[in-house]
gemmi code that builds the backbone of each chain (N, CA, C; Angstrom):
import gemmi

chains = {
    "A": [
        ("UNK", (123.757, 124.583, 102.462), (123.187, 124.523, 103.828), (122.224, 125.682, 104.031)),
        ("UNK", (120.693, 125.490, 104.857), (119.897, 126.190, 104.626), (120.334, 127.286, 105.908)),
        ("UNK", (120.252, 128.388, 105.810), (120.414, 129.418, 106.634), (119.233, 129.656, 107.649)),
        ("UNK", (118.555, 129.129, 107.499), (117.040, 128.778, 108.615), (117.772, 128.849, 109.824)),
        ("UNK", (117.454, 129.316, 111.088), (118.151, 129.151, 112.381), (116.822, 128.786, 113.401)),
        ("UNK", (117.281, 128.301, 113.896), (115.940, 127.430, 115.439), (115.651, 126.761, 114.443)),
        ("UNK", (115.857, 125.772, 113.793), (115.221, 123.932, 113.480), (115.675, 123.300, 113.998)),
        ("UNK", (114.910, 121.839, 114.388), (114.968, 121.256, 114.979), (116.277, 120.540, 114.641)),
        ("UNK", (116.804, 119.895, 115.712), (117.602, 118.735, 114.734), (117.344, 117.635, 114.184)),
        ("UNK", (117.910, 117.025, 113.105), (117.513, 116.147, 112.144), (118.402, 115.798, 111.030)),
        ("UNK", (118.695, 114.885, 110.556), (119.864, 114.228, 109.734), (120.257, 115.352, 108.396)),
        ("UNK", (119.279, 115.732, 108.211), (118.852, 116.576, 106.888), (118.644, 117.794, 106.715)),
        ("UNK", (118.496, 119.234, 106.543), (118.212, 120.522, 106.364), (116.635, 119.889, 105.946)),
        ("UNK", (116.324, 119.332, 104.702), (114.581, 118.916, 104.422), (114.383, 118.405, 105.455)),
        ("UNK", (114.539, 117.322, 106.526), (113.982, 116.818, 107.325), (114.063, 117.414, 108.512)),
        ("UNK", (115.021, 118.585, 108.877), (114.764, 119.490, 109.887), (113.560, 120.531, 109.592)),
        ("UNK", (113.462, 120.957, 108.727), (112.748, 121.569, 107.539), (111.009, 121.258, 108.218)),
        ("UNK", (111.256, 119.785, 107.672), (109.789, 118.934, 107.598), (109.730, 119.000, 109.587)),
        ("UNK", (110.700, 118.808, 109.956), (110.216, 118.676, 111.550), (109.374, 119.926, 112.322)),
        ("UNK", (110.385, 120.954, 111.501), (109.318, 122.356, 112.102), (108.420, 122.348, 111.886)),
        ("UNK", (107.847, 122.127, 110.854), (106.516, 122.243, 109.685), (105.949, 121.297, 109.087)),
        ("UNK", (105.371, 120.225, 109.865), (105.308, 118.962, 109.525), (104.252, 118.709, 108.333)),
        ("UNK", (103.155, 119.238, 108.593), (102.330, 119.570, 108.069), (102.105, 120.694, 106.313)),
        ("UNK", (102.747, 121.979, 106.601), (103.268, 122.046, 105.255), (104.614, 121.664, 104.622)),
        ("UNK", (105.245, 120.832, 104.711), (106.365, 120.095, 104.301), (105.560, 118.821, 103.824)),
        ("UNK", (104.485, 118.234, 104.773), (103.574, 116.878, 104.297), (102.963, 117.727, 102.521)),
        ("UNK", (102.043, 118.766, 103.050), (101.486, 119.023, 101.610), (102.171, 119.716, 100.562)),
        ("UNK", (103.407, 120.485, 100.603), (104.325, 120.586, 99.907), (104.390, 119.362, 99.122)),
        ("UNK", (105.138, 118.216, 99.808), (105.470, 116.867, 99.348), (104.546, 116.263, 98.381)),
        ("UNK", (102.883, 116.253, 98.451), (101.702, 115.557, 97.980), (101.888, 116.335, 97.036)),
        ("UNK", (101.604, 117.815, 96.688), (102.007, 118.144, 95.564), (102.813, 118.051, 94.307)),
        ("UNK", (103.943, 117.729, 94.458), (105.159, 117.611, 93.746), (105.023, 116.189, 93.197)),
        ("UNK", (104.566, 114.931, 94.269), (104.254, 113.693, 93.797), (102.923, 113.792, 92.804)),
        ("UNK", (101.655, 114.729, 93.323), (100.728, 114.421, 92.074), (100.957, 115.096, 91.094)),
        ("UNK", (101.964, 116.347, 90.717), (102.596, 116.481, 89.496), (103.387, 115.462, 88.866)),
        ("UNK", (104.065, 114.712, 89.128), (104.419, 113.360, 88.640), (103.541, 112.326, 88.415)),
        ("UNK", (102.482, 112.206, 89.152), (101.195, 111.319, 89.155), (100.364, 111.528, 87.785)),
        ("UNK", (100.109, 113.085, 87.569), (99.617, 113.326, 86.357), (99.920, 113.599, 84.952)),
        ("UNK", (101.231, 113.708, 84.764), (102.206, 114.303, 83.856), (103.162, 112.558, 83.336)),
        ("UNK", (103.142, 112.667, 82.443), (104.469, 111.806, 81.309), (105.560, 112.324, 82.148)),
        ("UNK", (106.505, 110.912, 82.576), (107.451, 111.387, 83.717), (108.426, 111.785, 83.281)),
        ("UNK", (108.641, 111.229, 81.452), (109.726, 111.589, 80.959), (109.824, 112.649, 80.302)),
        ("UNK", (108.706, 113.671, 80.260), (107.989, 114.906, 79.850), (109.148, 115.451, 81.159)),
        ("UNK", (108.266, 115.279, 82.137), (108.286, 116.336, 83.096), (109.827, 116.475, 84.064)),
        ("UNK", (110.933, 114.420, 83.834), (111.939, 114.867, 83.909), (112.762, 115.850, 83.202)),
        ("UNK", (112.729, 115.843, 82.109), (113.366, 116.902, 80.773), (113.101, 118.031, 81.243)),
        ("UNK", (111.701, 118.487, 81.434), (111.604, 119.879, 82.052), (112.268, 119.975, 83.422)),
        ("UNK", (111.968, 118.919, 84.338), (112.874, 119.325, 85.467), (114.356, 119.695, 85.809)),
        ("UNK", (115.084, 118.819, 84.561), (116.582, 118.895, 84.947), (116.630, 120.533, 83.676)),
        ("UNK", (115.991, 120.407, 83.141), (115.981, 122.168, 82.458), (115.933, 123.185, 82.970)),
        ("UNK", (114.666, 123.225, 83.910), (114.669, 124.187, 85.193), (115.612, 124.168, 86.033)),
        ("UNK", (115.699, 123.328, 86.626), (117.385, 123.056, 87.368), (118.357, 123.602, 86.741)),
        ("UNK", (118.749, 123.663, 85.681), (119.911, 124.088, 84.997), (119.487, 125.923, 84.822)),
        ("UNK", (118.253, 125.832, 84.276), (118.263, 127.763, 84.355), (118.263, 128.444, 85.541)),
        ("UNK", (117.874, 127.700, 86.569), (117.872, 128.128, 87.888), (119.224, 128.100, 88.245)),
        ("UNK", (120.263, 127.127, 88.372), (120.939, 126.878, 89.052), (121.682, 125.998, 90.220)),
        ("UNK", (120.196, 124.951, 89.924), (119.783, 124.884, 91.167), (120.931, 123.214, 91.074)),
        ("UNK", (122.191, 123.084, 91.713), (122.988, 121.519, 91.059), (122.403, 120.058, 91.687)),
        ("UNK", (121.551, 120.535, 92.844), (121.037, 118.918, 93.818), (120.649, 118.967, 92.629)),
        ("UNK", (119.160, 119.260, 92.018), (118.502, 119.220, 91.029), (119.241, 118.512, 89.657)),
        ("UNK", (120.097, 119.450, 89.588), (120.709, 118.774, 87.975), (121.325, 117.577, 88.223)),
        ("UNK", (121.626, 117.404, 89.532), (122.571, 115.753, 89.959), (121.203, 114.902, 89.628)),
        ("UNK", (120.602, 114.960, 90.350), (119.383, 114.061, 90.221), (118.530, 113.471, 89.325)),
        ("UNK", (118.241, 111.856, 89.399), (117.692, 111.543, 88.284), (116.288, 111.238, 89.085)),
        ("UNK", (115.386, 110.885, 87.993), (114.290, 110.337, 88.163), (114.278, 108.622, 88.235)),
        ("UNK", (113.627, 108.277, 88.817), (113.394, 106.614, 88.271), (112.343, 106.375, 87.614)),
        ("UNK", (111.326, 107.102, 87.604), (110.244, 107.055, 86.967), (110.504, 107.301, 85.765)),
        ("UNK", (111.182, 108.348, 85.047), (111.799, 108.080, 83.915), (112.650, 107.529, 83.485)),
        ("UNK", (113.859, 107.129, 84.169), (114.295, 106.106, 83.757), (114.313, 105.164, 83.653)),
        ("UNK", (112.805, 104.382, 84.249), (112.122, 103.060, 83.713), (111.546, 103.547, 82.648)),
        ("UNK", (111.035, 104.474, 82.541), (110.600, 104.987, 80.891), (111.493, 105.209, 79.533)),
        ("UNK", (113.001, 104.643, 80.248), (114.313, 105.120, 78.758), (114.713, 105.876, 79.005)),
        ("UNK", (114.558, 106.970, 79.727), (115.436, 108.433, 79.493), (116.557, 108.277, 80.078)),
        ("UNK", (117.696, 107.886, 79.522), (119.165, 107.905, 79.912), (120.494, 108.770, 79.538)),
        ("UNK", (121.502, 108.790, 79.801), (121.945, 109.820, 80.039), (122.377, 110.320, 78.407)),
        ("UNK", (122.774, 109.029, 77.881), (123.276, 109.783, 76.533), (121.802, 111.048, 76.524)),
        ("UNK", (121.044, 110.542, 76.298), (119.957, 111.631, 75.910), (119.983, 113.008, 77.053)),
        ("UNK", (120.098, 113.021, 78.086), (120.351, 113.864, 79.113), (121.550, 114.512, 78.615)),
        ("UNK", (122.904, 114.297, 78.431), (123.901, 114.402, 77.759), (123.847, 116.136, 76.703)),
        ("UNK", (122.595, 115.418, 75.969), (122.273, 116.833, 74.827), (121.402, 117.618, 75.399)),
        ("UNK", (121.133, 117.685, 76.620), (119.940, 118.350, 76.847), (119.750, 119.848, 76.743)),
        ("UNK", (121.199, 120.293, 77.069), (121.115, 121.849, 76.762), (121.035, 122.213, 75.358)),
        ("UNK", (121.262, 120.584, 74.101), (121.188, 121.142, 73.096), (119.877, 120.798, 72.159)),
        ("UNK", (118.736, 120.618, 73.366), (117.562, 120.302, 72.987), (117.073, 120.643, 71.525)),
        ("UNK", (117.389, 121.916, 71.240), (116.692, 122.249, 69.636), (116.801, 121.827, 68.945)),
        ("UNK", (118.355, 121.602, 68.482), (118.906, 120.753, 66.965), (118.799, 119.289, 67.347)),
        ("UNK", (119.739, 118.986, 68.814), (120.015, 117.609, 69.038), (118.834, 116.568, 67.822)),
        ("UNK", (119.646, 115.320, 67.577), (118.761, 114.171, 67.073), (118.217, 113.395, 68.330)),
        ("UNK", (118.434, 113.627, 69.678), (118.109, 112.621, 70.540), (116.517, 113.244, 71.004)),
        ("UNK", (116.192, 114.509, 70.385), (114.489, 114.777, 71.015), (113.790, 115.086, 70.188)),
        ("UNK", (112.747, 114.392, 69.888), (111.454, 114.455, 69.140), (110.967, 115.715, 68.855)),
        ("UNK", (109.662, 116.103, 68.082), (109.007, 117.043, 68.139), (107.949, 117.416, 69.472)),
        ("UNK", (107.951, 116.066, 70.079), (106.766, 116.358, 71.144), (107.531, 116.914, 72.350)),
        ("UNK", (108.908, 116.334, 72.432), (109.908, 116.575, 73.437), (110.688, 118.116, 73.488)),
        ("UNK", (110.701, 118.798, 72.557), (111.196, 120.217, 71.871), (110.388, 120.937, 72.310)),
        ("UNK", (108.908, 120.199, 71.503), (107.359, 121.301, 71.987), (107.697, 121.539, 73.755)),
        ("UNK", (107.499, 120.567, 74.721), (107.444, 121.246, 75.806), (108.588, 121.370, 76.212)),
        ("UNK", (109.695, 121.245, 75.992), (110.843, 122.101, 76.541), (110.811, 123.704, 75.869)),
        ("UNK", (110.298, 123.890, 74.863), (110.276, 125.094, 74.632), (109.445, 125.784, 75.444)),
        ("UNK", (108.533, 125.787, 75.837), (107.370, 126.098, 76.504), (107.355, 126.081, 77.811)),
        ("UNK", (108.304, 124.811, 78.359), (108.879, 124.993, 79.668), (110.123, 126.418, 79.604)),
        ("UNK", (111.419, 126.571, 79.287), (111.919, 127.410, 79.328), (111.756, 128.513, 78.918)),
        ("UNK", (110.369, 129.173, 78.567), (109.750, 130.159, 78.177), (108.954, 130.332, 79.701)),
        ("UNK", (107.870, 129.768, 80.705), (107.941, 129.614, 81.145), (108.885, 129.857, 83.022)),
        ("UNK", (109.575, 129.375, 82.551), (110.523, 129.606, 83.678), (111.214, 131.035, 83.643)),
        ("UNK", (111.561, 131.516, 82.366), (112.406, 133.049, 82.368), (111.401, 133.580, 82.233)),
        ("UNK", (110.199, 133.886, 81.259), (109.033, 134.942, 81.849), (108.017, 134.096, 80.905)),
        ("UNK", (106.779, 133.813, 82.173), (105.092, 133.543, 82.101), (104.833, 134.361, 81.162)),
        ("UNK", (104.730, 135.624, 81.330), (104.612, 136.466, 79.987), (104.432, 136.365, 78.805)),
        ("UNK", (106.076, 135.941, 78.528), (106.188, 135.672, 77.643), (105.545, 134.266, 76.434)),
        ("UNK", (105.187, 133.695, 77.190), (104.456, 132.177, 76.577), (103.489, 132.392, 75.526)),
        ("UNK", (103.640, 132.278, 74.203), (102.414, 132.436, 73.154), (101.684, 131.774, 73.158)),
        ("UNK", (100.780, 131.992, 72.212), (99.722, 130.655, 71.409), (100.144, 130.050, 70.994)),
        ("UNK", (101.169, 129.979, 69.936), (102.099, 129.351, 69.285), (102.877, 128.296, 70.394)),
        ("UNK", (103.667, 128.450, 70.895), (104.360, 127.269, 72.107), (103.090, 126.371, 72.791)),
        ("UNK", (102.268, 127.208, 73.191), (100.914, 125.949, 73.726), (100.441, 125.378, 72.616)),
        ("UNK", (99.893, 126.032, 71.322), (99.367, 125.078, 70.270), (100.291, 123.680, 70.121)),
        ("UNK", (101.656, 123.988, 69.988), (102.800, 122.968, 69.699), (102.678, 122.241, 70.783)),
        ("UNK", (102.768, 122.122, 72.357), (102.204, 120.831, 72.872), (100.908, 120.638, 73.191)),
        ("UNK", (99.570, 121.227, 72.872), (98.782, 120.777, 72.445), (98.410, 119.772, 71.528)),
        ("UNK", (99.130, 120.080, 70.149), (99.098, 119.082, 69.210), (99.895, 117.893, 69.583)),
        ("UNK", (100.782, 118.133, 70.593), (101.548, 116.311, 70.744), (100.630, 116.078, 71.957)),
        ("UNK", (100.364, 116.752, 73.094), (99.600, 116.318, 74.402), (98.414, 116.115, 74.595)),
        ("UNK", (97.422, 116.895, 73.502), (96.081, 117.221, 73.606), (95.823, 118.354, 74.828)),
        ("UNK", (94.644, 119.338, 74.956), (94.714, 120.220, 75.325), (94.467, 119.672, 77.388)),
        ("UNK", (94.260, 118.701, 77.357), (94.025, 117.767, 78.683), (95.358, 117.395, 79.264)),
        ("UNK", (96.312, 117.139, 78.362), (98.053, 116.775, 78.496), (98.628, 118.237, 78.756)),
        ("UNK", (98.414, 119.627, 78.029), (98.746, 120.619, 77.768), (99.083, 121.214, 79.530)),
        ("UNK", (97.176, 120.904, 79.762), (97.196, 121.411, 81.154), (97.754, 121.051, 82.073)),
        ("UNK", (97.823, 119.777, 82.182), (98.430, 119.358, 83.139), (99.679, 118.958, 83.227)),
        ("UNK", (100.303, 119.075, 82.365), (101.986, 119.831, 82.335), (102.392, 120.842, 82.403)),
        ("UNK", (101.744, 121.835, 81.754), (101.682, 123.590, 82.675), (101.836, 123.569, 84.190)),
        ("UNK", (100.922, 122.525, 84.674), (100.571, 122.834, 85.842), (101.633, 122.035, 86.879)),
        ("UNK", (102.173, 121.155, 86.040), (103.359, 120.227, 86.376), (104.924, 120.632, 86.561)),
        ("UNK", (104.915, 121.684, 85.305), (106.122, 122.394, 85.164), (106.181, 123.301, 86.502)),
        ("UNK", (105.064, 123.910, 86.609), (104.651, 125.262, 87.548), (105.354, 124.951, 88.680)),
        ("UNK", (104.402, 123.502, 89.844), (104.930, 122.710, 90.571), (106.645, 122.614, 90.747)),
        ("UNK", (106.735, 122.145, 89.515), (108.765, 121.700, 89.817), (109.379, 123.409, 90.047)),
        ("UNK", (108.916, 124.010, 89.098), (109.943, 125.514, 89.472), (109.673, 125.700, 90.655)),
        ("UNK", (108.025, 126.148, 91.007), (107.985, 126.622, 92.470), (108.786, 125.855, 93.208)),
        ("UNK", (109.022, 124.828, 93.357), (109.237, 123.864, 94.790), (111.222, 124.055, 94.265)),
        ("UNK", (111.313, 124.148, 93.031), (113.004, 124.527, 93.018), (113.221, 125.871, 93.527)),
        ("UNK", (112.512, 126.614, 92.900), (112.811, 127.815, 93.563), (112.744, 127.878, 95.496)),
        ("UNK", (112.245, 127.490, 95.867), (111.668, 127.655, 97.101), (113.134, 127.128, 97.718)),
        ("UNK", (113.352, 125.695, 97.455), (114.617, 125.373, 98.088), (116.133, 126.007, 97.537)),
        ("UNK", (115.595, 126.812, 96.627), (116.981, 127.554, 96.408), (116.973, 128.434, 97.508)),
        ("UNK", (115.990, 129.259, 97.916), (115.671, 130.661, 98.663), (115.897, 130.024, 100.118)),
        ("UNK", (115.738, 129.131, 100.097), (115.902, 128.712, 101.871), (117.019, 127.631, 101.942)),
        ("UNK", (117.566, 127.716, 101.278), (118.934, 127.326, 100.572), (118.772, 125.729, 101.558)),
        ("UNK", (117.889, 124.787, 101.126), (117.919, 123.188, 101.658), (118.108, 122.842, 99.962)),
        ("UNK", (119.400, 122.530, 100.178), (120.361, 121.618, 98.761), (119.768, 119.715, 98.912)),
        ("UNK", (119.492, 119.596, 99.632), (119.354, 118.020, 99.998), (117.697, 117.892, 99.857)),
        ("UNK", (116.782, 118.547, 99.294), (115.128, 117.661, 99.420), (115.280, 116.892, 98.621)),
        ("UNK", (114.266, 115.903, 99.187), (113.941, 114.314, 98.278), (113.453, 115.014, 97.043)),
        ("UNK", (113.998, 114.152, 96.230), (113.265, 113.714, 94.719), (111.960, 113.428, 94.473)),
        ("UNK", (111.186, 113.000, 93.432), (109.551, 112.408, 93.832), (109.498, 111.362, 94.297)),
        ("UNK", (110.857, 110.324, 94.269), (110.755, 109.018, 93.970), (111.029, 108.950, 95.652)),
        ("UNK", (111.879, 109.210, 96.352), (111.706, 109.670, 97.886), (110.351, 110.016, 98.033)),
        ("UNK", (109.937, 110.954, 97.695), (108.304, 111.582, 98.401), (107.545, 110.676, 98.343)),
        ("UNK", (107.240, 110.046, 97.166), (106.229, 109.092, 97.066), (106.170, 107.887, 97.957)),
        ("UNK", (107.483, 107.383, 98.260), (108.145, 106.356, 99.186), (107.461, 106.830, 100.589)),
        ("UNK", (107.834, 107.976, 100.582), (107.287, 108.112, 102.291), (106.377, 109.394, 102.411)),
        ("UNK", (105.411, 108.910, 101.831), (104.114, 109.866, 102.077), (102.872, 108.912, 102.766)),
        ("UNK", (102.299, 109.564, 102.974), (100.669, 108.743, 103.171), (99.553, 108.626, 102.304)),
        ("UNK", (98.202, 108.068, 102.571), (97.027, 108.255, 101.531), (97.550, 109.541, 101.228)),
        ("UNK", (97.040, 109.203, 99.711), (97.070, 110.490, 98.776), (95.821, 111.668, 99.968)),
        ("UNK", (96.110, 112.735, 99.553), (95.391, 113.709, 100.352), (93.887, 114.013, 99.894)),
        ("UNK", (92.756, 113.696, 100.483), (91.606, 113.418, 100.015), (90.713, 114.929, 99.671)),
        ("UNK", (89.761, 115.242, 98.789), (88.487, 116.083, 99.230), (88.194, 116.799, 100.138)),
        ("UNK", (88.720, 117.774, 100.681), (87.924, 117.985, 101.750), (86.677, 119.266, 101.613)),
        ("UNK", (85.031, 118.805, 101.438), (84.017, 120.050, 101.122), (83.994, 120.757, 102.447)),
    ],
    "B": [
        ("UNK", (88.787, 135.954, 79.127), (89.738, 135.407, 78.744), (89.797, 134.254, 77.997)),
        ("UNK", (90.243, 134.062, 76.811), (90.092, 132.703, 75.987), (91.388, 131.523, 76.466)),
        ("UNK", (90.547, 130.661, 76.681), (91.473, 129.289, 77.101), (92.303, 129.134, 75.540)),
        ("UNK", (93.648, 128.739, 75.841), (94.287, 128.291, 75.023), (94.519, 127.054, 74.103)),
        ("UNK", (93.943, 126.301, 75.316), (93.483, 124.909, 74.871), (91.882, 124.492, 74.620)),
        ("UNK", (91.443, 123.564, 74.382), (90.680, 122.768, 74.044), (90.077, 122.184, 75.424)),
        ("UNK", (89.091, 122.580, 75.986), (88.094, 122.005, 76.826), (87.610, 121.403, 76.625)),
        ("UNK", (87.147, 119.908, 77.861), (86.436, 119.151, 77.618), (84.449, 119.619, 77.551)),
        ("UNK", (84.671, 121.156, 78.151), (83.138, 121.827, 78.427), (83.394, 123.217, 78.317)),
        ("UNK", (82.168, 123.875, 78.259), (81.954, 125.091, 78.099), (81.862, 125.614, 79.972)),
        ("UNK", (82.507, 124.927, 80.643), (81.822, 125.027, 82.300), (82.977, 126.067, 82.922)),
        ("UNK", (82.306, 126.911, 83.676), (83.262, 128.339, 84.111), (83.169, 127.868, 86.026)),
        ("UNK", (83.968, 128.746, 86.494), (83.955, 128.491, 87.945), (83.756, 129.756, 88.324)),
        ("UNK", (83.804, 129.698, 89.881), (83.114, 131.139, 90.532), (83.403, 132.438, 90.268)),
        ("UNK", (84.895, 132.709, 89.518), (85.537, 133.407, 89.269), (84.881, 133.942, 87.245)),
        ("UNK", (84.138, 133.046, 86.721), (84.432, 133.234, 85.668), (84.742, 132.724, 84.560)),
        ("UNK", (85.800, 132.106, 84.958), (87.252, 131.180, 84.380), (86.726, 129.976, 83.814)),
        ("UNK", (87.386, 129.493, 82.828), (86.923, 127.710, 82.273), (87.256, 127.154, 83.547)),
        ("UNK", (86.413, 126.534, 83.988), (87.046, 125.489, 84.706), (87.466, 124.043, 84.767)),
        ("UNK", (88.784, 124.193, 84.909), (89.720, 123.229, 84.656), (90.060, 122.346, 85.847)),
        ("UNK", (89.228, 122.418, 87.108), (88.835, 121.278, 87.853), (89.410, 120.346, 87.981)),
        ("UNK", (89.038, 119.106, 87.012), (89.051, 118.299, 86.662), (89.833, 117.626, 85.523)),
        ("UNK", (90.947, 118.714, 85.410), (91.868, 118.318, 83.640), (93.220, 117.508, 84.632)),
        ("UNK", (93.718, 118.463, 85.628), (95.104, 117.464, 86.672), (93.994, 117.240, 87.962)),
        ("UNK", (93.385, 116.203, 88.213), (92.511, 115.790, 89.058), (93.597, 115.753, 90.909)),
        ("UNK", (94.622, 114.982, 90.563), (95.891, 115.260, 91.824), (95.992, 115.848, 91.914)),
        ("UNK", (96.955, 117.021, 91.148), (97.565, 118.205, 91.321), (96.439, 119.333, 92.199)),
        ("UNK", (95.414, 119.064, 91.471), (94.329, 119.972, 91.920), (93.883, 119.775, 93.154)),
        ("UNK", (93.505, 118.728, 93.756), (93.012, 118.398, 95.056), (94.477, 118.424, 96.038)),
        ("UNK", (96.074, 117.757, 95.293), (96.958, 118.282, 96.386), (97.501, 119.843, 96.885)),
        ("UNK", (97.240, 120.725, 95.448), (97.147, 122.408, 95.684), (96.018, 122.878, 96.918)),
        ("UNK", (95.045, 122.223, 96.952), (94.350, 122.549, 97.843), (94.331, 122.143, 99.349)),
        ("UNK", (94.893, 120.927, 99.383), (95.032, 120.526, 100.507), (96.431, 121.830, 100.847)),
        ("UNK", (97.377, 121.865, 100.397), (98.328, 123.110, 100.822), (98.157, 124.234, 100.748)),
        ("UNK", (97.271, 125.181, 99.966), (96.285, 126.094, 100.713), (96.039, 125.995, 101.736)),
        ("UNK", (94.669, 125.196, 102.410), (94.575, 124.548, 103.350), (95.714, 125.006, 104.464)),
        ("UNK", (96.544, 124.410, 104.597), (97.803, 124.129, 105.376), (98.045, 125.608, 105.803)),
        ("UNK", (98.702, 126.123, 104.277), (99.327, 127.589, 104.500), (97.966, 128.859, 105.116)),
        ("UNK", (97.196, 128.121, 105.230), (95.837, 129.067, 105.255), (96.077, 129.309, 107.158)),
        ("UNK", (95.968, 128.028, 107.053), (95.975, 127.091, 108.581), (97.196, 127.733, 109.515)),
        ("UNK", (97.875, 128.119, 108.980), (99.968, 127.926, 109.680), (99.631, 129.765, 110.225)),
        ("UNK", (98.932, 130.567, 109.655), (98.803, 131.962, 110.199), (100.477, 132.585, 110.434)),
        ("UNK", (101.551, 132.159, 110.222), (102.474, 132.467, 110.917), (102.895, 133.653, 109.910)),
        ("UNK", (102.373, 134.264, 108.761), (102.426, 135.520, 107.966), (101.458, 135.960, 108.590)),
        ("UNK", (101.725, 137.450, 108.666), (100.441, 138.472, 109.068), (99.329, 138.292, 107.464)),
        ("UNK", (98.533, 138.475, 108.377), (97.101, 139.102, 106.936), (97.879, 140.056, 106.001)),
        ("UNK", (98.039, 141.355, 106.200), (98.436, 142.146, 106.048), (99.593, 142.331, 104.455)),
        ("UNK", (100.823, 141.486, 105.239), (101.924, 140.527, 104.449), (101.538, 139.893, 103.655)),
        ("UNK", (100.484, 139.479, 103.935), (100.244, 138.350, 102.710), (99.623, 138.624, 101.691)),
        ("UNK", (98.405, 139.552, 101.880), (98.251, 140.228, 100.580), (98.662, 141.117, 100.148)),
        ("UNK", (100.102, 142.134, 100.812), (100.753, 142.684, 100.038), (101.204, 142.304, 99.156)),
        ("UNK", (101.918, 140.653, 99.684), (102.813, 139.386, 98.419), (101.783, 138.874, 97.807)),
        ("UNK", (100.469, 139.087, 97.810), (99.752, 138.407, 96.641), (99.142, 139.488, 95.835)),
        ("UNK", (98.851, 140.908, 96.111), (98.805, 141.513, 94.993), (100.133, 141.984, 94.292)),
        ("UNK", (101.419, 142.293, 94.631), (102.376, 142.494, 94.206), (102.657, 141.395, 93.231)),
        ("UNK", (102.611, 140.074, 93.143), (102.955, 139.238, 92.842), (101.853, 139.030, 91.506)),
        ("UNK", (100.008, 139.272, 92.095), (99.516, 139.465, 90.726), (100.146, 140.132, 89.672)),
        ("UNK", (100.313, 141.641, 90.218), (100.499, 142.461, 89.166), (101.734, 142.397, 88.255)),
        ("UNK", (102.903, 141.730, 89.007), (104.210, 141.274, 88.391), (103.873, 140.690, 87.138)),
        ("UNK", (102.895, 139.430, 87.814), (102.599, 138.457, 86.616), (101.485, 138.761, 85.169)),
        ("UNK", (100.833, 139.810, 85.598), (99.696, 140.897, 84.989), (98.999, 139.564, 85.213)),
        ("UNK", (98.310, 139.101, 86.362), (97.433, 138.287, 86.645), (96.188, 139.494, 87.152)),
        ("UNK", (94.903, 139.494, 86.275), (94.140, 140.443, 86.438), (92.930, 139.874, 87.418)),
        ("UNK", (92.712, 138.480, 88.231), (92.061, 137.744, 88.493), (92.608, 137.898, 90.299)),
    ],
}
model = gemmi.Model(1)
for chain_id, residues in chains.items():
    chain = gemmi.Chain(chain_id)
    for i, (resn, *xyz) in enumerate(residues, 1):
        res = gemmi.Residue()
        res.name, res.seqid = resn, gemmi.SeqId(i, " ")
        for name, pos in zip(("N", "CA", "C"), xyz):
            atom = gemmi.Atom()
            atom.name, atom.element = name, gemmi.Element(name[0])
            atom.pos, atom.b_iso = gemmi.Position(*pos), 0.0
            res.add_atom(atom)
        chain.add_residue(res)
    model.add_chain(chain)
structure = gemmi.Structure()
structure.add_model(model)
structure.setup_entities()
């Protein structure tokens, strides 16, 4: 339960959340969906329930995707996930960015040439980026609801459900 | 600074930087629309806020 005091009321801590702040809770939301929009969903679930787990964060680790799991990713494979390195259930392309994600998440810093070359070569340097930038997305927005302690925000598959036009250009 | 990856151009932005624009075309235009927002909401002092954004560069040794 989020420790926030004066929100409005609302079924939800996120949707009391979103009532104060309608507006950055709206573009919060657009974000997180066009990291899913641009990113391999079953890429970016793996990294998500990873981050979740180094964080702490359990809504997170409860939660599945549907977007990946119309893509296959089921639980046996979820199952090994903490034992991503050896496990037989993840590829080389799937290793590459979990390594790179949990490098990443404990220190930016730390991230070589070496970990980006490796999903470079499975993503291309166009895939590279925009899973960097995908991963970035999921921590920030986990972290954020850890710190304002709302255990209950929607998933993408919620956001996307109830968002509006994608958010346009503005020069 | 050398990009790590493979650009589709040799094209830099105001800063310098490759610009990568155009590599998460969403992500990029929804980051901005929430800029935007948080730009908009004023409810941090000036002040506050770039204390937490140079503190936060230098954490990250973001030299930009």
């Amino acid at each position: 339960m989020t420790w926030l005091t004066g929100l409005p009321e609302a079924e939800s801590d996120w949707d009391r959340l979103a009532a104060l702040s309608p507006d950055a809770v709206g573009a919060l939301s657009d974000v997180v969906v066009a990291a899913w929009d641009d990113t391999d969903p079953l890429l970016l679930e793996l990294a998500r329930l990873r981050i979740a787990t180094l964080l702490g964060h359990r809504g997170e680790q409860a939660r599945r995707s549907e977007r990946a799991r119309v893509m296959g990713l089921g639980e046996e494979k979820l199952a090994e996930l903490a034992a991503w390195p050896t496990s037989p259930q993840f590829d080389a392309r799937e290793r590459a960015c979990l390594a790179l994600t949990e490098q990443f998440v404990v220190d930016a810093n730390g991230v070589t040439d070496e970990l980006v070359a490796d999903v470079t070569e499975h993503l291309g340097g166009v895939g590279c980026y925009a899973f960097v930038e995908a991963v970035s997305v999921v921590e920030t927005f986990q972290r954020a609801c850890l710190v304002l302690g709302i255990d209950d925000a929607p998933g993408v598959d919620e956001l996307a459900a109830g968002r509006g036009p994608a958010p346009e250009e503005v020069t | 600074m050398k990009p790590r990856i493979p650009l589709p151009s040799d094209a830099v932005n105001e800063l310098g930087l490759a610009d990568t624009s155009g590599l998460a075309p969403r992500i990029a235009v929804a980051r901005q629309q929430l800029r935007r927002t948080a730009f908009r909401m004023r409810s941090v002092d000036p002040v506050t806020t770039e204390l937490v954004r140079i503190r936060n560069a230098r954490f990250q040794q973001c030299v930009f």
